[in-house]
N, C-alpha and C positions, 0 to 999 in steps of 0.2 A: 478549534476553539479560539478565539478571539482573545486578546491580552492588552491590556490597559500598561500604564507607564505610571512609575509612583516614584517618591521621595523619598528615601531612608536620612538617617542617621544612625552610624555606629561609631563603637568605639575605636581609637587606632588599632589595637592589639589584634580587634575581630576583622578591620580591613587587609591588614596585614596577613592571616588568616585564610582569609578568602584570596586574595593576590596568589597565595605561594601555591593554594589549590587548583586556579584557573594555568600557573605556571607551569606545575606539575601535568597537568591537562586530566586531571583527575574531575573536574568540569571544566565546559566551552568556557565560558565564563562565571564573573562575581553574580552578575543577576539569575544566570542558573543553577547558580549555587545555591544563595537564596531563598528560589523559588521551589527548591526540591525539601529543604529544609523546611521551610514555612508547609508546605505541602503534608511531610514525612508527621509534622507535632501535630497538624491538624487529623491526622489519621487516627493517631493516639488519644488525644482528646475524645474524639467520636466512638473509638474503641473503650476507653475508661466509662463514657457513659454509658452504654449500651449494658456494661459491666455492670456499672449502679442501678440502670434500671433491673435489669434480670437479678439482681439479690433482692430486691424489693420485693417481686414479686412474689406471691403467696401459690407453694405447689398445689391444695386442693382447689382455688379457685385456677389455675392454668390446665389442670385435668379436666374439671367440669367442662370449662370452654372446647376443651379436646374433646369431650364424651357428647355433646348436644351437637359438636360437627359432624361428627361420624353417625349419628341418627341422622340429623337432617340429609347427608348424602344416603345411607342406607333408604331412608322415604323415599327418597328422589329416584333409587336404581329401581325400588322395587315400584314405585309408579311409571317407570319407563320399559320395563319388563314382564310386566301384563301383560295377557294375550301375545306375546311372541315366541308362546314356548319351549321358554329359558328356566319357566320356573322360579327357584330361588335360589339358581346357580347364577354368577358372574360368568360372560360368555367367556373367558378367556380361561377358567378349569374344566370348559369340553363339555358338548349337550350329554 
């Protein structure tokens, strides 16, 4: 993956912070520290929404969607199962 070079400003407190981590070698360094940080919120964010979306969501309309897939693949097995005499068995419960 490819990495761009960027400009921060922080506080002392948070340099300082960062210094005694890269010291400690608990990270390489401040910019890997950073970059796992910045990384780790961004995960969280993405995790919180997915969160927000999925309570939104309305269970009968999430089943419907469930019940019209499972037709459409059941059409699909039983016009691919014609004439191979399989019947109305899936081949993998034995002719």
């Amino acid at each position: 993956m490819s990495e761009s070079e960027i400009t921060i400003r922080v506080d002392d407190q948070l340099l300082k912070r960062l210094d005694r981590l890269a010291r400690e070698r608990r990270f390489p360094s401040r910019s890997r520290a950073i970059q796992e940080a910045a990384e780790e919120k961004l995960r969280g964010i993405d995790r919180t929404r997915l969160a927000r979306e999925a309570a939104r969501s309305d269970p009968s309309c999430e089943q419907q969607l469930a019940d019209e897939g499972l037709v459409a693949d059941l059409e699909e097995w039983l016009e691919e199962t014609q004439g191979t005499g399989q019947g109305h068995r899936p081949s993998m419960w034995g002719a």
